[in-house]
N, C-alpha and C positions, 0 to 999 in steps of 0.2 A: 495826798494819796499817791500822788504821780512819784513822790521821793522814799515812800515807803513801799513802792513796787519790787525795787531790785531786791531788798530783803527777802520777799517772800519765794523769788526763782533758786533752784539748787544751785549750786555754788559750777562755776564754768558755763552756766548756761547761758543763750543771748537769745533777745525777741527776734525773730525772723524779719528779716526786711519785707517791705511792702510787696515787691516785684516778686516776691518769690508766693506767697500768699497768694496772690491773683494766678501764676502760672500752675498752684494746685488747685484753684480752683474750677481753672478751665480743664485740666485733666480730668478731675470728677467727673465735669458735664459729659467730656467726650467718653468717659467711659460707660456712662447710663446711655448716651444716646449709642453706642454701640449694644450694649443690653438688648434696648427695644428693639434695634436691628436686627439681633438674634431671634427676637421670638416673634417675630411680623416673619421671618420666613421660615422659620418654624412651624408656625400658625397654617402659612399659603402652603407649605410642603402636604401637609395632613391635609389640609382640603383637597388638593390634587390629589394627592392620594384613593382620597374618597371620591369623588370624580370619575377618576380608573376604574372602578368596580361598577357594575352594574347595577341598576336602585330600581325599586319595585313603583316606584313612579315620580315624574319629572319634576326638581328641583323649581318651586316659583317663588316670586318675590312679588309679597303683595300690594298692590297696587287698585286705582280704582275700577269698577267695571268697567271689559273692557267693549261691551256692546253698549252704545246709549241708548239706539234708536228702540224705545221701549216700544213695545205690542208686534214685533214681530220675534224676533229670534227668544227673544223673554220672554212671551206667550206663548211661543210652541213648546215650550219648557214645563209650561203650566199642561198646558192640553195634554200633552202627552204624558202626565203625570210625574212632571218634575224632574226627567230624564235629559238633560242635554248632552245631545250625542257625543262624544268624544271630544267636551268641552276641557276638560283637566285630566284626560288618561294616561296615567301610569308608559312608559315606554314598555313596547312589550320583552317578556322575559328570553334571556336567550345566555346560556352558560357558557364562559368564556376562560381560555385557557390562561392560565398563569403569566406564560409570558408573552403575549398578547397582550395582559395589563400590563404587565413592564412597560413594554415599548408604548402604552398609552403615556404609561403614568412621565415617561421621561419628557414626553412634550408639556409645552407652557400650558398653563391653565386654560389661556380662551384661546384653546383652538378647539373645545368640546361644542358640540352643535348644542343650538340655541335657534329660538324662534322669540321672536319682541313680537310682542301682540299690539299695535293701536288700536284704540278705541272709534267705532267708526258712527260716524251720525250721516244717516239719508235723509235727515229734513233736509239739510243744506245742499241737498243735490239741486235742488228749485230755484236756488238764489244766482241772477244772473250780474254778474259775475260772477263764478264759483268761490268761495269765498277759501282764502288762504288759510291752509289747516294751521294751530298753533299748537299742536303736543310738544312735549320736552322728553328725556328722556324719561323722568319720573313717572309719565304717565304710561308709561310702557309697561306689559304685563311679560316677563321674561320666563319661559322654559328651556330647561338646560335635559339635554337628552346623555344618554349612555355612551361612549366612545364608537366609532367602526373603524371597522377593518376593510382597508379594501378588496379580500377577495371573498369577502360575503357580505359586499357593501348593502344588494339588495335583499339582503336577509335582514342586514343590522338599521338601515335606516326607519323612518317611523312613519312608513306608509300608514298604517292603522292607528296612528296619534296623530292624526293631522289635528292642529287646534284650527277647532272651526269659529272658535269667537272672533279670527280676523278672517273672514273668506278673501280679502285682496292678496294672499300670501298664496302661490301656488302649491297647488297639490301634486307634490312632486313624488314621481314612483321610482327615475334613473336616471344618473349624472353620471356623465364619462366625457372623457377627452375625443375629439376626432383624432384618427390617424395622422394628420399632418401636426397638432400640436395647436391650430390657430383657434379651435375654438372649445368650449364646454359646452357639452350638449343636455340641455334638461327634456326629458319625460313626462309630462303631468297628464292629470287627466282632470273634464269637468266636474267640480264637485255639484254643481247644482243643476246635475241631469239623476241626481243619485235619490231623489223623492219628488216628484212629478206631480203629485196625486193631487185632487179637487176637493182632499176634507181641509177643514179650518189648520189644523197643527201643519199639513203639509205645504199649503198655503202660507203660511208665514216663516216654514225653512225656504221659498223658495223666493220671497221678499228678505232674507236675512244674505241668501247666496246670491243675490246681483250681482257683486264685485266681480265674480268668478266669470259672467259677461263681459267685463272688460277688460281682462286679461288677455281677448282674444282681438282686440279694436289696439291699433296704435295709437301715441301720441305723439306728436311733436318737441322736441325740447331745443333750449339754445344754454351752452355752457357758457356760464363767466364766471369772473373772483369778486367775493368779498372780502374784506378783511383777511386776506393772504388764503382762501379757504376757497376749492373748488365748489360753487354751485349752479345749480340748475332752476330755468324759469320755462311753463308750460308756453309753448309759442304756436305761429301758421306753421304751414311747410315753407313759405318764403322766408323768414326770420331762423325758422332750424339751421343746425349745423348739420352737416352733409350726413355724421356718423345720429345723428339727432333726427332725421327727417319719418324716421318710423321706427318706434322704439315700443316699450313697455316696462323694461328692469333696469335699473344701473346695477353693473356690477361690481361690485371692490374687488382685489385682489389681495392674498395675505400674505406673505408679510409687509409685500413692500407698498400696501396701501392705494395701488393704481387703481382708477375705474376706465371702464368702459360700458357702449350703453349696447343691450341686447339687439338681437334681429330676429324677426319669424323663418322660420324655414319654409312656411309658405304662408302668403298674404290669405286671410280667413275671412276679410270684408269681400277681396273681388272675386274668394270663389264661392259665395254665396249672391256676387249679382250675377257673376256668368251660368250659376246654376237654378236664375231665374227668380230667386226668392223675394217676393216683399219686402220682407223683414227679415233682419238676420235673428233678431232677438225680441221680447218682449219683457215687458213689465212683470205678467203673470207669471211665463215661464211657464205654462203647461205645454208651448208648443213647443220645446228645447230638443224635441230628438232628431232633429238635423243633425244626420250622423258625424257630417265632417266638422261639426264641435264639439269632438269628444276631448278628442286628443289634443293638449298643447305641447304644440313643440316649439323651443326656441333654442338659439344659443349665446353664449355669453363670448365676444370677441378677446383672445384673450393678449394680453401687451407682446410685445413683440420678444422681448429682452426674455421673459418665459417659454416661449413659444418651442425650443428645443430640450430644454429643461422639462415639460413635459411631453414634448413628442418621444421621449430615449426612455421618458419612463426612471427617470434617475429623480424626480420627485416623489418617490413612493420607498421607504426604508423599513425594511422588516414588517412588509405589508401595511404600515400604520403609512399618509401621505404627511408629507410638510407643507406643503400647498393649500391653499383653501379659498374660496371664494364664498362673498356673500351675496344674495339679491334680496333687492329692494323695489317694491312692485312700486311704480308712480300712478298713486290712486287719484282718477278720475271716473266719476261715473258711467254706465253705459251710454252707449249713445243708438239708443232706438227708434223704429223708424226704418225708412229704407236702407239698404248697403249702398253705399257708393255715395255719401254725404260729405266723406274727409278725407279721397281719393289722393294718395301724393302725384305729385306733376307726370308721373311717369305713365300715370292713368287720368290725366286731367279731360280727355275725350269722354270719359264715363261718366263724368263729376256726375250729381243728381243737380240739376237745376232749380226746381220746386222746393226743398228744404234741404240748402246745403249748410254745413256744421260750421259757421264762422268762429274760428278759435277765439278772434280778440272778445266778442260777446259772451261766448260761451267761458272762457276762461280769463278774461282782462288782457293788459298788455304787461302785466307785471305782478305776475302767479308767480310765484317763489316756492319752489320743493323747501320741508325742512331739511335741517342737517340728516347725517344720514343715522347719526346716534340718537335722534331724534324719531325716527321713522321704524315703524314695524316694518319687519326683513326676517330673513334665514339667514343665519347668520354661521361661517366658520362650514362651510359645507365642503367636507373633501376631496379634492383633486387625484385620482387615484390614476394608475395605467392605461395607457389606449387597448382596446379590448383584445386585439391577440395578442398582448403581453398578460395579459388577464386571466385567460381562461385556456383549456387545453380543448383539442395536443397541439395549438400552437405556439403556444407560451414556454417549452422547451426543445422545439425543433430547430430555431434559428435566432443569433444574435440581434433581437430588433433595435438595440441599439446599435450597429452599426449602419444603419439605412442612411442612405443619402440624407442630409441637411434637410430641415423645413423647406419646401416648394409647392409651387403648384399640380406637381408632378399627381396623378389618379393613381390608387393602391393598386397591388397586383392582384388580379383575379385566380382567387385558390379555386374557385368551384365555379363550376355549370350550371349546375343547381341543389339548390337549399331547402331545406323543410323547417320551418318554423313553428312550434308547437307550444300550447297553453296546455298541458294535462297536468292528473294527480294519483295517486293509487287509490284514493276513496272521496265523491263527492256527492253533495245535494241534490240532484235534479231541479228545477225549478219551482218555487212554489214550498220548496221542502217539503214534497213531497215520499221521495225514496231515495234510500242509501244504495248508491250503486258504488263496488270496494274491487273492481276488474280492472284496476287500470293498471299495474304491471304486467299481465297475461297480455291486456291486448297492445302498449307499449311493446312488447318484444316481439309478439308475432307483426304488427303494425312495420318496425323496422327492419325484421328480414323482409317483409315485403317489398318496401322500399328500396330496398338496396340491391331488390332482384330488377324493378323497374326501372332502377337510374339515378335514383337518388345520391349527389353524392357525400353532403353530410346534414346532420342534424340538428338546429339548438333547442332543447327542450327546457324550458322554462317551467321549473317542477313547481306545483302551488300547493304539493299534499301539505305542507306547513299550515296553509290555513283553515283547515280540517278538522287539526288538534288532535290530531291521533300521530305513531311513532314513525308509520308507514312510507314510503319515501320512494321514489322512480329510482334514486340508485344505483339500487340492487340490479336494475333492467340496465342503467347506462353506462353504467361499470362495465356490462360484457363485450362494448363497442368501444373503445378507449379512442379507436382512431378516428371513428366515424361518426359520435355524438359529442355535443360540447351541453354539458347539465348546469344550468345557471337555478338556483335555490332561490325560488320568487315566493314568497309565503303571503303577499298582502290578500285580502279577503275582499269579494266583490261587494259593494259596497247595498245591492239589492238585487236579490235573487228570486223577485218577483216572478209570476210569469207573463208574458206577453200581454195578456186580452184584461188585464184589471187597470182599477184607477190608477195606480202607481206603479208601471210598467218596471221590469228586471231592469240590471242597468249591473252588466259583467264588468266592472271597472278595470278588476286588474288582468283580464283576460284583454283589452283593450291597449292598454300600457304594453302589457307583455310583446304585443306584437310591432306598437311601433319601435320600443327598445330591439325586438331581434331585428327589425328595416336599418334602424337607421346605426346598429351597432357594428352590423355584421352583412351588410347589404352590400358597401364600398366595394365586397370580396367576392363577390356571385356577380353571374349572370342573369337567373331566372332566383324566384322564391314559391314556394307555394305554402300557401296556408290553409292546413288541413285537419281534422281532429284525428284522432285516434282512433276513431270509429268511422274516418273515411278512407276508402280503396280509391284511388285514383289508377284506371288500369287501361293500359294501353288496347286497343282491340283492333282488327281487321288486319292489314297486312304490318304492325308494329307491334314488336316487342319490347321497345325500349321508350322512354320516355325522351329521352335525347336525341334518339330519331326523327320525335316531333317536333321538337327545340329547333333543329337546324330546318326544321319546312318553315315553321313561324317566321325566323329570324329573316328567310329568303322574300317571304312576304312581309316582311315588318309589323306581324303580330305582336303585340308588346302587353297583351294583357290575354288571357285565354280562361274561359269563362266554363263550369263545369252545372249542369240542375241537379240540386239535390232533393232529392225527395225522399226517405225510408225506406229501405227493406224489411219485409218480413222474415224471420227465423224460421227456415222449415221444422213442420214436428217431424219428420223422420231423420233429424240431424241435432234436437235438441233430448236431452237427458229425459225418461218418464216423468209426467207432468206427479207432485205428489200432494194430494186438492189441501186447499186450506180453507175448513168451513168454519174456523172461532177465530175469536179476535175481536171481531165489530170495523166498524169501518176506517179503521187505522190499518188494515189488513187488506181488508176489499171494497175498500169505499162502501158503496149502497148492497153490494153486490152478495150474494149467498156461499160464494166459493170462488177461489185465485188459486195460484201456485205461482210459486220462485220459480222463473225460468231458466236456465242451465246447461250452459255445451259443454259436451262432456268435453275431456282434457285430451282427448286424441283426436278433437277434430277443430280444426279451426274454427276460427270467429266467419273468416271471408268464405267459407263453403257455407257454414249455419246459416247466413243471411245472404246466401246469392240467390233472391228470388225477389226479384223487382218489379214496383206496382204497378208498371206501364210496359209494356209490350214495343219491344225496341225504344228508338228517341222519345223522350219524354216529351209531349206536346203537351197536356197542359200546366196551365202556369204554374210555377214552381215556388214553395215556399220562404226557397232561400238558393244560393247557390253558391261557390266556391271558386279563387282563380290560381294559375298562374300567373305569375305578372315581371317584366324587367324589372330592379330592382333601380337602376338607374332611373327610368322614366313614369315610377309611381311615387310621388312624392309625401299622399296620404294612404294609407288602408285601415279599412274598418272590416275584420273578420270574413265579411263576405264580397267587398266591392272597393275596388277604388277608388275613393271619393277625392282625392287631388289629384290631376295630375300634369307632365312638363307642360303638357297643351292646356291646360287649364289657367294656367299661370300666364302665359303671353296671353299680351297687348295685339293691337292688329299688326304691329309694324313688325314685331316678334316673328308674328305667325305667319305673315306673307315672307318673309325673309328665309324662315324654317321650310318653306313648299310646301305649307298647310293651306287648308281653305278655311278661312276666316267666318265663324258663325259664333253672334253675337251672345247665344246661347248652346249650351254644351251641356245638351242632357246625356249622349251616348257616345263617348270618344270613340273618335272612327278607327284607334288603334288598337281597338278590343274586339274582340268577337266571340260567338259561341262554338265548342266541338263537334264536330261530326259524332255522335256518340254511335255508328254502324261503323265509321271508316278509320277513328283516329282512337279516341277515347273516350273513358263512361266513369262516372263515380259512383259508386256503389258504398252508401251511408247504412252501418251495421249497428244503429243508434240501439241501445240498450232497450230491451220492454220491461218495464217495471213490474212488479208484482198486481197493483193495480190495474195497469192496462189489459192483465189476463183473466179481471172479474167473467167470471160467467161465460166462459170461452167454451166450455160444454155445448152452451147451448142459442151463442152468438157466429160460432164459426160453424153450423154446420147449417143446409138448407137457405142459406141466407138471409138469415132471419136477421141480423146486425154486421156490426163496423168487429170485422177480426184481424188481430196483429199478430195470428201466428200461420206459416204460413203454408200453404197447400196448391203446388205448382201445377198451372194447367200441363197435361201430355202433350206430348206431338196430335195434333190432329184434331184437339178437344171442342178449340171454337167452331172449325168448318163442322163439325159432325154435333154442334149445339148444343156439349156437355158442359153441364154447369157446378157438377159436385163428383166425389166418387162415389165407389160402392157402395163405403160405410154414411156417406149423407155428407162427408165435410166439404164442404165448397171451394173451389178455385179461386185464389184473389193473388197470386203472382207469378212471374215469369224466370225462370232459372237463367242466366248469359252463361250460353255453352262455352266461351271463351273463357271464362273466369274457372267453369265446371273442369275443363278437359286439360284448359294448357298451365292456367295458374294456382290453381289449388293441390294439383301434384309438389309444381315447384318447391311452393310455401311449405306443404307439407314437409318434404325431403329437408328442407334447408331447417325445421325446430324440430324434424327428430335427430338430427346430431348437433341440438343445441339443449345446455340443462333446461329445468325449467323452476328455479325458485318460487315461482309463486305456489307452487305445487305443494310448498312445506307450510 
């Protein structure tokens, strides 16, 4: 055979040598393996692609459940008819322009937010030593959310997709950089203050959201290597590393993969033993409305080598950032019981003696965090601008990237003082009860007011977004370019109960909103004051300005100024003809046989309609709620009506002797606050809306004093000494007009919105 071969070849032809045969073969290979190269990023191109576009709900990768601990968070599922709240929700919709997807789609694939779900078991919260988690990443449930942009970060993030199958992941409402560049500041708020109530289903969401407890408790960590790979072991405070001695998140950094470990902005354990408390926390959770754990604030330290990169703001390109950080909560249980059980040394005076938290017991001597790809985190979360490169009008009045270098140097103080505000142009009332849709009207009159008092600018934190109507404060903060900054807040309060039931309200993102305007925009003011839309805070006796009162405070080191709120009623000789509503049923008038929509007409204000106040000069009895001014500087928490952290709360005795404080173990009323002179200084005057409702049967409750009336019928001059209790026509007296508000500020007001348009008019 072998000699009848060359016969069979065409004549000139020769067998190929070996060497050459091998080197076409390896060409083939490299040419397929370049093939598949082609279509592996072909493949990834089109997914990013899709990625980029917005998706009616969040990309998961199935995995096993990711709650074990059966009969509580599983059972409220049941109970409640199979409903788990915003366990797999969709990101919510929001339509995005063209090239905004560009500039998404150019970035790599995982820099799109993501949330890894762990699967969490509370049996093993009992087992002493806590016993070393073993998930991998497989066991992780991944949701991939929609792109943001950062200058409608808090529009685009997914406040209202919070996945609650990991409650140890915070619930976070605002991420932004501090003006120096050293840190990332997070926003979150408690999620398991958000169902309180004592039935069975509420009862085991609030056994599901423990974690959400320990978010607010430090821990200890000590960093070392394994196998060339940075990790972490839970430790005392003697064993921690210095940046480890009170910690709760590690942070990664993207691209270049650095961590760092978080800090509280204020310690949440000592201001709950300084403000006397038992317990900071419980098991049950019904007693959770201790108001200074609403709010979590922390930050994320960020590496040094970054640190200019985004102080300049030159990590943000076509509004899309390249920066991103992730957090990863270090889940250990709450630790219930007294505050002050796991005091770091700096408070070691306070430790609790009788059950103090011994970590090596509580946790071993050699607790191993998993890896971090291992571990549920948020993951890829945006680093966007320091806020006045953010938002106007200061983000184009000066080059903020040329500011001096990273320092320690304090921002410059643009304002005196600041208003801070949570409205919408239409919302619920409590209870969802009634649609009140006045909040552009009383927005515009609200800030010429302000502006005649001293106010010098605005942030109005618009929420008509979660409404679900078109409506929008714009229109109102469009007219002030210079003197409002409109930050688009859409997330939805998470329970709009009302007060007096089992499962109290709980305004979450009205909560959020205001520590984001403190700690965003605080650096830049002097004073803040936090006030609704429906409150007149009005200078009275010999002040016209509110700044007038500012420099008396400041002379006496007033640092926090306290206003009582109690309602006005609407006079009827200033509200619209009442026009009865006797059908409907009690979707209309409750029990009641007739109501009417109540209505000021459009050429009179809100602040004349309701200048008639329940109390006859200062309000002496106690007050339902009340309102402050406060330094921005030296309140380090606020909750809408009070300060509930603050510098003085935070020192140690040695602090506080050193500060020229007096040193008191408990600190129920910091001695740097006080109440108004409300004859000599100032009065607030609350023009809270009357619902349709509230004027059931007002025929024949507001006259003779036959019942409780909210609409209002001012005493005369002279009425009580001469023991007049009603007028002519029968209707009774139940408020009192502030001639100051009558004579000197309701002209003003006036003057100043009739040579302003009035949109909501159309």
């Amino acid at each position: 055979r072998q000699q009848s071969a060359p016969s069979l070849r065409k004549r000139g032809s020769r067998r190929a040598p070996p060497h050459v045969c091998v080197q076409f073969l390896v060409l083939l290979l490299v040419v397929a393996l370049f093939c598949v190269y082609v279509a592996v990023i072909v493949t990834m191109s089109l997914n990013s692609t899709n990625d980029g576009v917005r998706k009616k709900s969040p990309v998961t990768v199935p995995v096993p459940k990711p709650v074990t601990d059966t009969g509580t968070f599983e059972h409220a599922k049941e109970v409640r008819g199979g409903a788990t709240p915003n366990m797999n929700r969709g990101p919510h919709s929001v339509e995005k322009k063209k090239q905004k997807q560009s500039n998404h789609q150019k970035l790599p694939q995982d820099t799109t937010l993501k949330a890894f779900l762990e699967p969490i078991n509370q049996s093993t919260w009992d087992i002493k030593p806590l016993p070393v988690r073993t998930t991998t990443a497989k066991d992780l449930k991944q949701i991939t959310f929609p792109p943001i942009s950062c200058s409608t970060f808090q529009k685009d993030f997914p406040v209202d997709e919070y996945p609650d199958a990991d409650p140890f992941l915070p619930w976070i409402h605002d991420v932004f950089p501090t003006d120096d560049g050293k840190f990332i500041q997070f926003v979150a708020q408690n999620k398991r203050r958000c169902h309180t109530g004592t039935t069975e289903s509420e009862t085991a969401l609030l056994k599901h959201f423990q974690p959400q407890a320990s978010l607010f408790q430090h821990v200890a960590v000590k960093k070392f290597s394994q196998n060339g790979q940075e990790r972490y072991r839970l430790a005392s405070h003697q064993e921690a590393d210095p940046d480890g001695m009170v910690t709760r998140f590690i942070c990664r950094f993207k691209p270049n993969m650095q961590t760092t470990l978080s800090v509280f902005n204020v310690d949440y354990e000592y201001a709950s033993f300084r403000k006397g408390q038992k317990k900071m926390f419980t098991v049950e959770g019904h007693d959770i409305k201790d108001i200074h754990t609403s709010q979590l604030v922390f930050q994320c330290p960020v590496p040094p080598e970054l640190q200019e990169t985004i102080r300049s703001g030159k990590s943000v390109v076509n509004d899309v950032a390249t920066l991103f950080v992730d957090v990863i909560p270090i889940r250990t249980p709450p630790r219930y019981g007294k505050p002050g059980r796991f005091f770091p040394p700096r408070l070691r005076d306070f430790q609790d003696t009788e059950t103090p938290f011994d970590a090596s017991k509580e946790w071993g001597d050699s607790h191993i965090l998993p890896r971090i790809q291992d571990s549920g985190r948020w993951e890829n979360i945006p680093i966007c601008k320091p806020s006045l490169m953010t938002y106007s009008p200061y983000k184009e009045e000066e080059d903020h990237s040329a500011v001096a270098m990273v320092s320690d140097k304090k921002p410059e103080k643009k304002h005196r003082l600041v208003a801070c505000v949570w409205a919408s142009a239409g919302y619920a009332t409590r209870g969802e009860r009634y649609a009140i849709n006045d909040g552009q009207r009383r927005l515009q009159e609200w800030i010429h007011f302000n502006l005649l008092v001293g106010v010098d600018h605005f942030y109005i934190y618009d929420n008509s977004g979660a409404h679900g109507n078109d409506a929008s404060l714009k229109v109102i903060t469009d007219m002030f370019p210079e003197q409002v900054t409109r930050i688009e807040w859409p997330s939805k309060v998470c329970n709009n109960n009302p007060n007096n039931v089992d499962s109290p309200g709980e305004r979450s993102s009205q909560y959020a909103a205001e520590s984001s305007c403190r700690l965003r925009f605080g650096p830049y003011t002097d004073w803040i004051g936090g006030f609704d839309i429906d409150e007149y805070l009005v200078p009275v006796g010999n002040y016209t300005s509110l700044k007038q009162l500012l420099d008396k405070l400041d002379s006496e080191d007033t640092r926090m100024f306290s206003f009582g709120s109690w309602r006005a009623w609407p006079r009827r000789s200033k509200i619209e003809e009442p026009v009865e509503i006797t059908k409907g049923g009690k979707d209309y008038c409750g029990r009641a046989r007739s109501c009417f929509e109540l209505k000021v007409p459009p050429n009179t204000t809100m602040l004349q309609a309701y200048n008639c106040e329940r109390q006859r000069g200062p309000k002496k009895e106690v007050m339902p709620a009340e309102k402050q001014l406060y330094r921005a500087d030296y309140v380090k928490l606020h909750f809408v009506h009070y300060s509930t952290i603050t510098e003085l709360t935070m020192m140690n005795k040695e602090e506080t002797d050193a500060a020229g404080y007096v040193w008191r173990m408990r600190v129920q009323a910091d001695p740097k606050g006080r109440f108004t002179d409300e004859l000599n200084e100032a009065t607030m005057l609350h023009s809270k809306s009357v619902a349709r409702q509230d004027t059931a049967n007002w025929k024949e409750v507001c006259k003779h004093n036959k019942g409780f009336c909210r609409i209002g019928t001012p005493y005369p001059p002279g009425a009580l000494e001469a023991n007049l209790t009603e007028d002519k026509d029968g209707w009774s007296y139940n408020c009192w007009v502030n001639e100051k508000v009558e004579d000197y500020w309701v002209p003003m007001l006036q003057a100043a919105l009739d040579s302003s348009k009035k949109p909501w008019l159309n």
